[in-house]
Backbone as JSON Lines, residues from 0, in Angstrom:
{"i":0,"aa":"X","n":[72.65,50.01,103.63],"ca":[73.06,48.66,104.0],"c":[74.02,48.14,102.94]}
{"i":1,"aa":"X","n":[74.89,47.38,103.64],"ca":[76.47,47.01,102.35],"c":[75.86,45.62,102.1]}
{"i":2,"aa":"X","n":[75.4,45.49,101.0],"ca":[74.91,43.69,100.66],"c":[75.9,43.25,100.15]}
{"i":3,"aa":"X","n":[76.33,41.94,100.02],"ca":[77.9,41.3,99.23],"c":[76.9,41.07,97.43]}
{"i":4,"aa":"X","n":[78.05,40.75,96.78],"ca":[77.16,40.44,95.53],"c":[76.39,39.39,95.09]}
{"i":5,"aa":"X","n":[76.78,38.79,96.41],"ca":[75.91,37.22,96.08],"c":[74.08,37.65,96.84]}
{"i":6,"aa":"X","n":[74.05,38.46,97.53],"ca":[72.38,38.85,97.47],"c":[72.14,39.62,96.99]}
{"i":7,"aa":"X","n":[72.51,40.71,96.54],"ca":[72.51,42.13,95.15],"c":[72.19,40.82,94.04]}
{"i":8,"aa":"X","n":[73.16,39.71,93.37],"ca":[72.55,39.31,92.25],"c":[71.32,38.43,92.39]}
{"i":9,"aa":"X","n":[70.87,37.58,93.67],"ca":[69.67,36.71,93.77],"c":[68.83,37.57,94.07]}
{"i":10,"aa":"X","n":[68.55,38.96,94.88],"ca":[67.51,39.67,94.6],"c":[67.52,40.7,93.11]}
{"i":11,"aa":"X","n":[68.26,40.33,91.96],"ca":[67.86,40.9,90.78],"c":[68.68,42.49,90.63]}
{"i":12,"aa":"X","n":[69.2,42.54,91.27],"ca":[70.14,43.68,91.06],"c":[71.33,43.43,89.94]}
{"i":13,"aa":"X","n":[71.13,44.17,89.03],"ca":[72.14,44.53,87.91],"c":[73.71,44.12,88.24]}
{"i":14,"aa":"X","n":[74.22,43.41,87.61],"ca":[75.46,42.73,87.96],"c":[76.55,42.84,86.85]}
{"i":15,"aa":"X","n":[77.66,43.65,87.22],"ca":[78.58,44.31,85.79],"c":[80.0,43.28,86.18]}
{"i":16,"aa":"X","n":[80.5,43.5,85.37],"ca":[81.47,42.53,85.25],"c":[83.41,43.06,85.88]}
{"i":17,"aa":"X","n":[82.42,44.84,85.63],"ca":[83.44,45.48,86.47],"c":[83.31,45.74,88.36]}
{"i":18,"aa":"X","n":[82.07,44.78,88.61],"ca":[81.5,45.12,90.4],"c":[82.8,44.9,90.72]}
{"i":19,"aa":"X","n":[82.63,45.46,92.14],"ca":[84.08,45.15,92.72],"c":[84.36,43.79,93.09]}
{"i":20,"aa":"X","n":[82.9,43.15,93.62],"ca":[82.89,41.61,94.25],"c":[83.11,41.05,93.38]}
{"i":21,"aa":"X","n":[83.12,41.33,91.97],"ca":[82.55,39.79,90.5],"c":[83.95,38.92,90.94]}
{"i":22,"aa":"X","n":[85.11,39.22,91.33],"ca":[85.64,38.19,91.4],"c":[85.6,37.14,92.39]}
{"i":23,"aa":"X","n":[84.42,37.55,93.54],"ca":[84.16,36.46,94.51],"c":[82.78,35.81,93.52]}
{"i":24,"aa":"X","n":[82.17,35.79,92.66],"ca":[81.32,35.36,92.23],"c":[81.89,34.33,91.05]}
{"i":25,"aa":"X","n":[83.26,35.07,90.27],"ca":[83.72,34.04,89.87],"c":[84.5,33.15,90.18]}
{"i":26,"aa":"X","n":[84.85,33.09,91.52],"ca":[85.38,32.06,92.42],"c":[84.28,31.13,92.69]}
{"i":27,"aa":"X","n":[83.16,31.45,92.92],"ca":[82.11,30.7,93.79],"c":[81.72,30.17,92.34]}
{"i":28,"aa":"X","n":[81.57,30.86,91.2],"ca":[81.27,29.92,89.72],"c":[82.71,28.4,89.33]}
{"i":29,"aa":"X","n":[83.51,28.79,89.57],"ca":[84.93,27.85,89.35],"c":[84.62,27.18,90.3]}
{"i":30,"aa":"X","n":[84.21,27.24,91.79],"ca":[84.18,25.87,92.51],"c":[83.04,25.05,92.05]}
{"i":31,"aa":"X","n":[82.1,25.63,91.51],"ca":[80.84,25.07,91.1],"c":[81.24,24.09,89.98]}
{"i":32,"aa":"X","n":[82.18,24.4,89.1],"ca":[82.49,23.92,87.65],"c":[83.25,22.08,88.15]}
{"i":33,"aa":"X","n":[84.12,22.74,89.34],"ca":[85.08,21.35,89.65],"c":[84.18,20.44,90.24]}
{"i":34,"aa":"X","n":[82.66,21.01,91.16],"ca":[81.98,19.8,91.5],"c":[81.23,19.05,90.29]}
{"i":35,"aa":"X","n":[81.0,20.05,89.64],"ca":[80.69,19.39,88.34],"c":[81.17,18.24,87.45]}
{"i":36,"aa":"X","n":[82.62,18.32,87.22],"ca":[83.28,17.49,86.65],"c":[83.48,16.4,87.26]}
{"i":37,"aa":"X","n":[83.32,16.61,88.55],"ca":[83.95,15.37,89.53],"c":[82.38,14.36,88.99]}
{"i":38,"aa":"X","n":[80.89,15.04,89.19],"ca":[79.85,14.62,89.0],"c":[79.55,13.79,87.03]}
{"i":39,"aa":"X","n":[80.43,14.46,86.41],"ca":[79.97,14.43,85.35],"c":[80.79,13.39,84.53]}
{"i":40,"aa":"X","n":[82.13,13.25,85.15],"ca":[83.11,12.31,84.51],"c":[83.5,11.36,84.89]}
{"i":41,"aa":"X","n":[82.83,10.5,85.74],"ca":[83.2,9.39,86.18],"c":[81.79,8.53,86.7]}
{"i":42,"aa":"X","n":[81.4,7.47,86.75],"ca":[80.42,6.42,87.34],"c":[80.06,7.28,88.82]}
{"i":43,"aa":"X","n":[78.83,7.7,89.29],"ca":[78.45,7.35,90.32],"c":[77.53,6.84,90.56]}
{"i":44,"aa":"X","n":[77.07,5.66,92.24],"ca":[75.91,5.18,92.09],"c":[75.1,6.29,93.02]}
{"i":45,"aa":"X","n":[73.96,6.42,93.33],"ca":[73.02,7.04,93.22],"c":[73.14,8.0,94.53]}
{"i":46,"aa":"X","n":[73.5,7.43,96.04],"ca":[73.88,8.1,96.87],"c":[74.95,8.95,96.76]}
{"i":47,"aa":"X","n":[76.4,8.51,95.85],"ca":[77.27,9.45,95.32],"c":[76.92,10.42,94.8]}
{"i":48,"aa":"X","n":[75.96,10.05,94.13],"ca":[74.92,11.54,92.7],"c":[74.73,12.34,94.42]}
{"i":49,"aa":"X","n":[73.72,11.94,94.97],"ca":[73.37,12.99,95.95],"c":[74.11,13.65,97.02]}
{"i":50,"aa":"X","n":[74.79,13.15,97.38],"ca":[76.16,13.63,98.06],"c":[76.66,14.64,97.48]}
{"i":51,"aa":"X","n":[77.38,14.62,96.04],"ca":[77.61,15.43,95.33],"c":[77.32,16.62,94.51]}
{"i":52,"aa":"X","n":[75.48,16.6,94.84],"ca":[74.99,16.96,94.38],"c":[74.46,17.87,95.53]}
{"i":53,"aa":"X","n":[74.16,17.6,97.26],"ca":[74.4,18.09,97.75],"c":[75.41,19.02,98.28]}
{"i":54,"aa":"X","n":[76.66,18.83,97.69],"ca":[78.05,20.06,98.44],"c":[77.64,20.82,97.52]}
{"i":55,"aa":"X","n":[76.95,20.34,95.84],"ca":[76.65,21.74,95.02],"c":[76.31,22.17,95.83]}
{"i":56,"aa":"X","n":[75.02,21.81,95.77],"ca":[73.94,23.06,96.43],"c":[74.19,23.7,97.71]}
{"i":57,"aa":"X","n":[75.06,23.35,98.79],"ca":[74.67,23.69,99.8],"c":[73.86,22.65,100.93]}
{"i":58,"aa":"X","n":[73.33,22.32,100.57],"ca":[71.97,22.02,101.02],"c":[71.88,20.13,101.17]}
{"i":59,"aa":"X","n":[71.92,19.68,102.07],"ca":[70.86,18.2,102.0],"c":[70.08,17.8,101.16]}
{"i":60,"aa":"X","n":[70.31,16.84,100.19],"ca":[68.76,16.3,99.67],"c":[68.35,15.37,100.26]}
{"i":61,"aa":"X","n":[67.35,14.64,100.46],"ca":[66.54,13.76,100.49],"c":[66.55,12.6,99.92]}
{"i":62,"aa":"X","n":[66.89,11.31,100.44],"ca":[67.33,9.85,100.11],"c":[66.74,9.51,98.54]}
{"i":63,"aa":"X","n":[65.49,9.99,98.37],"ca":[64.48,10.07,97.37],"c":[64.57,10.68,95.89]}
{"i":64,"aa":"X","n":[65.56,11.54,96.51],"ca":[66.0,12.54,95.2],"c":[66.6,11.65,94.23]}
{"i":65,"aa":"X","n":[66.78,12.05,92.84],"ca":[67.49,11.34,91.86],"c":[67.56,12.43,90.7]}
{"i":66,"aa":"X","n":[69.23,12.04,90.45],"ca":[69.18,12.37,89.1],"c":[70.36,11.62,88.11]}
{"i":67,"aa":"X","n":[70.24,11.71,87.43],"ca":[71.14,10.98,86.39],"c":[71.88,12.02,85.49]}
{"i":68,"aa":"X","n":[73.53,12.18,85.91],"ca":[74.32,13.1,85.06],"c":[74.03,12.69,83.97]}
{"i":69,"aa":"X","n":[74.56,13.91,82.78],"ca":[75.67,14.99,83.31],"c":[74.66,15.77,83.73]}
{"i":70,"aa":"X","n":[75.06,16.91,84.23],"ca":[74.15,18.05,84.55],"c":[74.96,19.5,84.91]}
{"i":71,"aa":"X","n":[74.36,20.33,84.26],"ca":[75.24,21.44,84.21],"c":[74.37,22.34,85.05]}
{"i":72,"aa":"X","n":[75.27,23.51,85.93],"ca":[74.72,24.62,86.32],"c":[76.21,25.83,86.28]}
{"i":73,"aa":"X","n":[75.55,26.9,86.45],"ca":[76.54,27.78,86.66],"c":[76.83,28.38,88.17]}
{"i":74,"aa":"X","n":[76.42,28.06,89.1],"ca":[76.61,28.23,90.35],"c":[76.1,27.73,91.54]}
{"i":75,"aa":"X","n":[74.69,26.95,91.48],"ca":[74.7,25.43,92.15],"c":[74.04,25.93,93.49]}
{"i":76,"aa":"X","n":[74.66,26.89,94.07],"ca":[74.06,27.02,95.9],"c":[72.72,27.53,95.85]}
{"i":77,"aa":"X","n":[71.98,28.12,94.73],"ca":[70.87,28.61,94.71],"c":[69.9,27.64,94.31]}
{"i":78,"aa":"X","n":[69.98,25.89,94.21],"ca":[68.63,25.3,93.74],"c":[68.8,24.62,94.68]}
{"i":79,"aa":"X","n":[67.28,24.48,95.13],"ca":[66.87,23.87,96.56],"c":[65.69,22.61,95.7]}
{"i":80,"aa":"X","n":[65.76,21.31,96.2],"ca":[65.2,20.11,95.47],"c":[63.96,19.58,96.97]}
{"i":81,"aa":"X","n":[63.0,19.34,96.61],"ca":[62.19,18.85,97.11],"c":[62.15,17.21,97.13]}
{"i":82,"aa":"X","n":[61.25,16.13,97.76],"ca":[61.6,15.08,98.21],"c":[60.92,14.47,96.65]}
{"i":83,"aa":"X","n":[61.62,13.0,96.63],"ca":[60.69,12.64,95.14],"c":[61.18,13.56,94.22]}
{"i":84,"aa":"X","n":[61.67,13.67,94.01],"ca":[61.89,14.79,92.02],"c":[63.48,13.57,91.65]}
{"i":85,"aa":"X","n":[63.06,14.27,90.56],"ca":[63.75,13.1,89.71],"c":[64.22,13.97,88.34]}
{"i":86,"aa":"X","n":[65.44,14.1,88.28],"ca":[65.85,14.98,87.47],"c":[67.03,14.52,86.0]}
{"i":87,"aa":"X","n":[66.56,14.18,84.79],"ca":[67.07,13.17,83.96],"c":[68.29,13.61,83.28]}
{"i":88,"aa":"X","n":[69.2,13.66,82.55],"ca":[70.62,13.98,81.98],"c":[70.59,15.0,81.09]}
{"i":89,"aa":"X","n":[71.59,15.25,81.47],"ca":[71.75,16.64,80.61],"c":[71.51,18.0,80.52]}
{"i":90,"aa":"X","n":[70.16,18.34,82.06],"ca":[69.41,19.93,81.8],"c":[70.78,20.78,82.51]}
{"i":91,"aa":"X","n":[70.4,22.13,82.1],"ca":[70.74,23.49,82.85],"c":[70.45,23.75,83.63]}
{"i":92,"aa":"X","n":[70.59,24.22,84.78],"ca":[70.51,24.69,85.78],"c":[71.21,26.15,85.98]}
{"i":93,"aa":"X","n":[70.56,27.28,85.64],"ca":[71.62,28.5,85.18],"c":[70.85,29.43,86.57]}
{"i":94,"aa":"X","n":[70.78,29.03,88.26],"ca":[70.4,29.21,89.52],"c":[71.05,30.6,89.89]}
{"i":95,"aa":"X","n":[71.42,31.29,89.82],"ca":[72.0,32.49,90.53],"c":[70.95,33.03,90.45]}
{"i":96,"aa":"X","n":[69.57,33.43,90.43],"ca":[68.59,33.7,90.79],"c":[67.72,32.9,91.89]}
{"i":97,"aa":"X","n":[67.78,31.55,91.67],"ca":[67.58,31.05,93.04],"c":[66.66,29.67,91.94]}
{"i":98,"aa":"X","n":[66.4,29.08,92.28],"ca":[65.62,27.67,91.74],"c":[65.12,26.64,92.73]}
{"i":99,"aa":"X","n":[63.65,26.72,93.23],"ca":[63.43,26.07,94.19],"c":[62.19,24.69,93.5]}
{"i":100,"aa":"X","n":[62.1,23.61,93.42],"ca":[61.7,22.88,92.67],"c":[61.13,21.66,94.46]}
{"i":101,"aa":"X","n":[59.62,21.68,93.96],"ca":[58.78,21.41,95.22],"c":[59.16,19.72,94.83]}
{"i":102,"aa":"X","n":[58.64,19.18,96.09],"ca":[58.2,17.78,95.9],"c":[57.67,17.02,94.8]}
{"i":103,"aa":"X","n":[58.27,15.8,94.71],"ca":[57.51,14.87,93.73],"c":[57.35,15.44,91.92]}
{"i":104,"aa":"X","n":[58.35,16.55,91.56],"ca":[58.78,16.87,90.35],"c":[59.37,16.07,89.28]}
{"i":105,"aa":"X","n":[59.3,16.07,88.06],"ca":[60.1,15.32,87.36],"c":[60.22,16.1,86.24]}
{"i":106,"aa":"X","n":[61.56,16.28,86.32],"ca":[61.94,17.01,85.03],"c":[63.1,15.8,83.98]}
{"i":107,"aa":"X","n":[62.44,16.07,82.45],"ca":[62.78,15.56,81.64],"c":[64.15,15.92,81.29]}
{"i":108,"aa":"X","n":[64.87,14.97,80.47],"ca":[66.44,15.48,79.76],"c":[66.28,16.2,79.19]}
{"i":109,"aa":"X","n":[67.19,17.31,79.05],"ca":[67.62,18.18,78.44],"c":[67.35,19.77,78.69]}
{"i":110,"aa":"X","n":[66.39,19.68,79.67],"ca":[65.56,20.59,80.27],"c":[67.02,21.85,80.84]}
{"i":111,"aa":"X","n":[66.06,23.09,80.77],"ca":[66.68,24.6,80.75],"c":[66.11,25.15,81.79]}
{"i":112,"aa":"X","n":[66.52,25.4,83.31],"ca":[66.13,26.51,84.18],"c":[67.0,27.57,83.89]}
{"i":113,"aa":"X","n":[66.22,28.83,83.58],"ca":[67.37,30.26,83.27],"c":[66.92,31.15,84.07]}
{"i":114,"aa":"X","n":[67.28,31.26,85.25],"ca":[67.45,32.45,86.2],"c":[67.94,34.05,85.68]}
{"i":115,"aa":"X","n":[68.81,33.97,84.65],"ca":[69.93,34.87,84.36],"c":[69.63,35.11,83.54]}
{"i":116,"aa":"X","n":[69.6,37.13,83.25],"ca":[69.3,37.47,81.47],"c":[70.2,38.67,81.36]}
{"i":117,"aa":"X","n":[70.37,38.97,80.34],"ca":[71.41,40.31,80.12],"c":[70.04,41.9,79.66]}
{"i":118,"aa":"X","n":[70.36,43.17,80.1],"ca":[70.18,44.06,79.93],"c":[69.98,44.23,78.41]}
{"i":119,"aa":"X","n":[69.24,45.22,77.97],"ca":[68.65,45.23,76.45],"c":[69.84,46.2,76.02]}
{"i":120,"aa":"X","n":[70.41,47.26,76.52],"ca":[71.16,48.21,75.73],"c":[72.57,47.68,76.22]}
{"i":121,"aa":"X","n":[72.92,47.64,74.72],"ca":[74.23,47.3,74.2],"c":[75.72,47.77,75.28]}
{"i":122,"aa":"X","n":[75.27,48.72,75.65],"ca":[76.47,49.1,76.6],"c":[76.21,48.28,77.68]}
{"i":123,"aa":"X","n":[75.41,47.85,78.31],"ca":[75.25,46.94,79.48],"c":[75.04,45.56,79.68]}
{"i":124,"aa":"X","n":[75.21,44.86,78.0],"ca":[74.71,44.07,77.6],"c":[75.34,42.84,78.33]}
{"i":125,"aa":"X","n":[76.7,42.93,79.0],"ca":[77.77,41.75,79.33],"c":[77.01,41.94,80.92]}
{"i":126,"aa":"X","n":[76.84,42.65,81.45],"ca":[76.33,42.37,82.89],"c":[75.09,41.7,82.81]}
{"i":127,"aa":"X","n":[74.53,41.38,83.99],"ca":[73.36,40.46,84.1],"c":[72.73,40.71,85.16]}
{"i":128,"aa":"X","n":[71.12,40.54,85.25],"ca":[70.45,40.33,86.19],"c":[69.7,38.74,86.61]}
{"i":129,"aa":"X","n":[69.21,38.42,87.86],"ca":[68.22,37.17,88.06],"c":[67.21,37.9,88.61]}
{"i":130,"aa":"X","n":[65.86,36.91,88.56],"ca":[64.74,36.31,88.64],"c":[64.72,34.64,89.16]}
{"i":131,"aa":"X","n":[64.24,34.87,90.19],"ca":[63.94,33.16,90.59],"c":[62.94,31.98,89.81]}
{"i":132,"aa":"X","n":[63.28,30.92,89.66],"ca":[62.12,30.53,89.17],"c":[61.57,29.09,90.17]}
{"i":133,"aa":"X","n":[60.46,29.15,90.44],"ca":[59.42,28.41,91.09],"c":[59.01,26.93,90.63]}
{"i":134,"aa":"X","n":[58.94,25.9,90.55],"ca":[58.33,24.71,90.34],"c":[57.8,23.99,91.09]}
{"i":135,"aa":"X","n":[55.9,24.11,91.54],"ca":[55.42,23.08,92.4],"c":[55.33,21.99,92.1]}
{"i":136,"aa":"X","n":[54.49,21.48,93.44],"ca":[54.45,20.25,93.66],"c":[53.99,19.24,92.25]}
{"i":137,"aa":"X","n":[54.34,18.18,92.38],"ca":[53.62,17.37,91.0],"c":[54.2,18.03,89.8]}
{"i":138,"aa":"X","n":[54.66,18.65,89.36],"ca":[54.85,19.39,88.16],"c":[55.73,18.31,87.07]}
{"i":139,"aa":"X","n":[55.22,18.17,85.94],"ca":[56.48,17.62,84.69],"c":[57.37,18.24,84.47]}
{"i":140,"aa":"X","n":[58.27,18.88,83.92],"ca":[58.69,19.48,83.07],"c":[59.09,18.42,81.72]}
{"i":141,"aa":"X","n":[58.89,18.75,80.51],"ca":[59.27,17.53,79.22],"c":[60.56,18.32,78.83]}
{"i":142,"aa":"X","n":[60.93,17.47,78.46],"ca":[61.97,17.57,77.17],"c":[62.54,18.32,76.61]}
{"i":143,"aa":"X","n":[63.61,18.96,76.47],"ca":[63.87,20.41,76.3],"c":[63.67,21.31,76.08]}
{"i":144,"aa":"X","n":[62.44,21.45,77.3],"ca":[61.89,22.41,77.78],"c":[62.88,23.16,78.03]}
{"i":145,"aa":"X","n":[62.23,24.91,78.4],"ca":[62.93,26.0,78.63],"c":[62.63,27.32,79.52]}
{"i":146,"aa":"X","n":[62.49,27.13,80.68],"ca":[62.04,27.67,81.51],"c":[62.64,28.85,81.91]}
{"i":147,"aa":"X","n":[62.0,29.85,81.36],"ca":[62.8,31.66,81.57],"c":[62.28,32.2,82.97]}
{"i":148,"aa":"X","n":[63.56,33.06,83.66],"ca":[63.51,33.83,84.78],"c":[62.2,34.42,85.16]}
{"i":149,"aa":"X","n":[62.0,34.34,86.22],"ca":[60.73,34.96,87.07],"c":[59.64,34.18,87.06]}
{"i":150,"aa":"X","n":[59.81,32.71,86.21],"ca":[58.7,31.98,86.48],"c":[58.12,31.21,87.12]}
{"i":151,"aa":"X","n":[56.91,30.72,87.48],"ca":[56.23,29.55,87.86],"c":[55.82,28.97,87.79]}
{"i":152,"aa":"X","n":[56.09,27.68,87.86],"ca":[55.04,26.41,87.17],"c":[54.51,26.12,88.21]}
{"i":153,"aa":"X","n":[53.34,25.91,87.98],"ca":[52.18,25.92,88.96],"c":[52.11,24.45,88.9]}
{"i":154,"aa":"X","n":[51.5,23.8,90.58],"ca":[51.5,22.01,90.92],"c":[50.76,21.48,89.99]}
{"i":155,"aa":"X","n":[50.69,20.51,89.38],"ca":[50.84,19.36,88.64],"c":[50.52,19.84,87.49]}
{"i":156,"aa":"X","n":[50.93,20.99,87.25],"ca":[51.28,21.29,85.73],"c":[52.29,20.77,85.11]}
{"i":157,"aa":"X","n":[51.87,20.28,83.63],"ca":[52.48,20.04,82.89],"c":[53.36,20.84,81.79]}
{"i":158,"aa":"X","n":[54.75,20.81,81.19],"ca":[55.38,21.9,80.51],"c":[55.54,20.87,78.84]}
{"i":159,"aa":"X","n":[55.0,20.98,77.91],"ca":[55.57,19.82,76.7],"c":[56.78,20.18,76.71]}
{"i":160,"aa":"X","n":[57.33,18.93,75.65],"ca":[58.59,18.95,75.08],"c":[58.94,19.67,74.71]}
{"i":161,"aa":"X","n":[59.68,21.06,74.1],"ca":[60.47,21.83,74.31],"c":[60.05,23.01,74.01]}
{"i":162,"aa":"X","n":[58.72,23.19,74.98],"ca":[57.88,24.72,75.22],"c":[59.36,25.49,75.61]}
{"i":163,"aa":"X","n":[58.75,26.74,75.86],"ca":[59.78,27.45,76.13],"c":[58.79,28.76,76.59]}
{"i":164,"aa":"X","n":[58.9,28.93,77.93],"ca":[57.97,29.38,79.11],"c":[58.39,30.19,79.46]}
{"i":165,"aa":"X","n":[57.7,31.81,78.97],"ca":[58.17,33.01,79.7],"c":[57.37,33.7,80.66]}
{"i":166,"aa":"X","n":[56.08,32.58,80.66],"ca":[54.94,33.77,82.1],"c":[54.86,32.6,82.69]}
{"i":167,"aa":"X","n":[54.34,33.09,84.15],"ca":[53.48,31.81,85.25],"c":[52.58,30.91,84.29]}
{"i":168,"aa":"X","n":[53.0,29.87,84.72],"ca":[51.64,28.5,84.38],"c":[51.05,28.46,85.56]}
{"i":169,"aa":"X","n":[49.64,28.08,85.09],"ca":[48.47,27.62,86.38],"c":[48.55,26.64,87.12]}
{"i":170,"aa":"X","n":[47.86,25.95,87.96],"ca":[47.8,25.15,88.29],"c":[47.11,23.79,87.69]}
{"i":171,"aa":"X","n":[47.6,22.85,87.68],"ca":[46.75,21.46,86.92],"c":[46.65,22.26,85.22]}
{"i":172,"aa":"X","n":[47.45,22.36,84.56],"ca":[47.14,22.55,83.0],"c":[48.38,22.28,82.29]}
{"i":173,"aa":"X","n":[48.12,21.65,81.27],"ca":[49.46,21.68,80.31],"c":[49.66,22.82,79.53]}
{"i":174,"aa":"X","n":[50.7,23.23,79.03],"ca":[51.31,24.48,78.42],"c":[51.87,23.96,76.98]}
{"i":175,"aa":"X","n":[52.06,24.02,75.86],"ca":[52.77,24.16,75.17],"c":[53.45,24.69,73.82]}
{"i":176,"aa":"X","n":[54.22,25.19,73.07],"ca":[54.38,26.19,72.42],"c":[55.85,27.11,72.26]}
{"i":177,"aa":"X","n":[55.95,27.74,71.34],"ca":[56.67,29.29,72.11],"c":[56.37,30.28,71.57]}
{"i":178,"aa":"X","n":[55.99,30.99,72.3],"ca":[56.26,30.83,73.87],"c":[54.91,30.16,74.07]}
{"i":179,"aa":"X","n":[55.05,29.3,74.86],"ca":[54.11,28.36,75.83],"c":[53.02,28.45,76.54]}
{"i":180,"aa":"X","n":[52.17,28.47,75.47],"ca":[50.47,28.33,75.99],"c":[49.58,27.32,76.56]}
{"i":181,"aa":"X","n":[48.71,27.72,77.12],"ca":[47.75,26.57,77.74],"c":[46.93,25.92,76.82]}
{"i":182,"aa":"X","n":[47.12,24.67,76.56],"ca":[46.18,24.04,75.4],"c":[45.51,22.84,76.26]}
{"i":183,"aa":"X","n":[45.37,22.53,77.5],"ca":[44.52,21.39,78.29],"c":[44.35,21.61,79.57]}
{"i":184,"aa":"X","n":[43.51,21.36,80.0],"ca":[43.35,21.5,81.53],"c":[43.66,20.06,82.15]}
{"i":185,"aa":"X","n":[44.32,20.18,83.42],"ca":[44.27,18.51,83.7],"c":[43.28,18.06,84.57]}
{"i":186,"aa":"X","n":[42.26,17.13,84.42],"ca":[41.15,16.86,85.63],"c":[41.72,15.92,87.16]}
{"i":187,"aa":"X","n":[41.88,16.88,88.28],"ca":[42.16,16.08,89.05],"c":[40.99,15.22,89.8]}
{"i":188,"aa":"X","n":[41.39,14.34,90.3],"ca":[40.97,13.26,90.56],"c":[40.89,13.65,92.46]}
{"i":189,"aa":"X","n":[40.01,14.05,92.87],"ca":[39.58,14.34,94.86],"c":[39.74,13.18,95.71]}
């Protein structure tokens, strides 16, 4: 089967800089950059944010959604936003692995989703692979936090201020550290 490189790199397939496609990937990264700027350098009020924030992605958000530039990603069509999340100035968004972030989320400024990591040996080191990363329902994320490829934050887990998270979190527990351990359980309330 002939896959293009845009599903070879979101299902985690090794991505060189010599593929034949990389230059449709760095086309689809350069349009990403100009919605950016348009988002990042000038006043918008809040339906503008989402509008704009929708042609990133692809995708519709939800009247509910919010975020407050600047906000950086490197390719934008891979994060899908749930209703209620609220997303504060300044994080990464590094999605070519895919970034799907559930309902009623709130992620803090400065915050790091990293889909994308490079190969350990030096000769392969400039190409890259993804890993998706997951965020349920209820979830915090704090403060420049740092959320590494293949993970999941489990619903109304909490992430501290600038843990930096390389395995699944549970469900209902705070994490924090680095790398980012469980130090509380949260008691929900039935």
């Amino acid at each position: 089967m002939n896959r293009d490189i845009f599903d070879r790199d979101k299902n985690g397939e090794t991505i060189s800089l010599d593929d034949p496609e990389f230059p449709k990937m760095a086309e689809a990264i350069e349009r990403a950059q100009k919605r950016l700027a348009r988002l990042n350098h000038s006043y918008h009020d809040a339906p503008e944010v989402r509008s704009i924030f929708s042609e990133l992605t692809g995708a519709q958000v939800h009247e509910s959604f919010e975020l407050l530039p600047p906000f950086y990603t490197d390719y934008g069509q891979n994060i899908r936003v749930g209703k209620e999340v609220f997303i504060n100035q300044g994080c990464t968004f590094m999605d070519r692995g895919g970034i799907t972030i559930e309902e009623k989320v709130l992620i803090a400024p400065k915050v790091n989703l990293v889909t994308i990591n490079h190969p350990v040996s030096p000769t392969e080191r400039r190409a890259t692979y993804s890993k998706p990363i997951l965020i349920k329902k209820g979830a915090w994320i704090g403060i420049n936090a740092t959320i590494m490829p293949g993970v999941t934050i489990g619903e109304n887990a909490i992430v501290s201020a600038g843990a930096v998270v390389t395995k699944d979190v549970e469900d209902n527990v705070i994490v924090a550290g680095v790398p980012a351990k469980v130090i509380k359980q949260i008691e929900v309330e039935a």
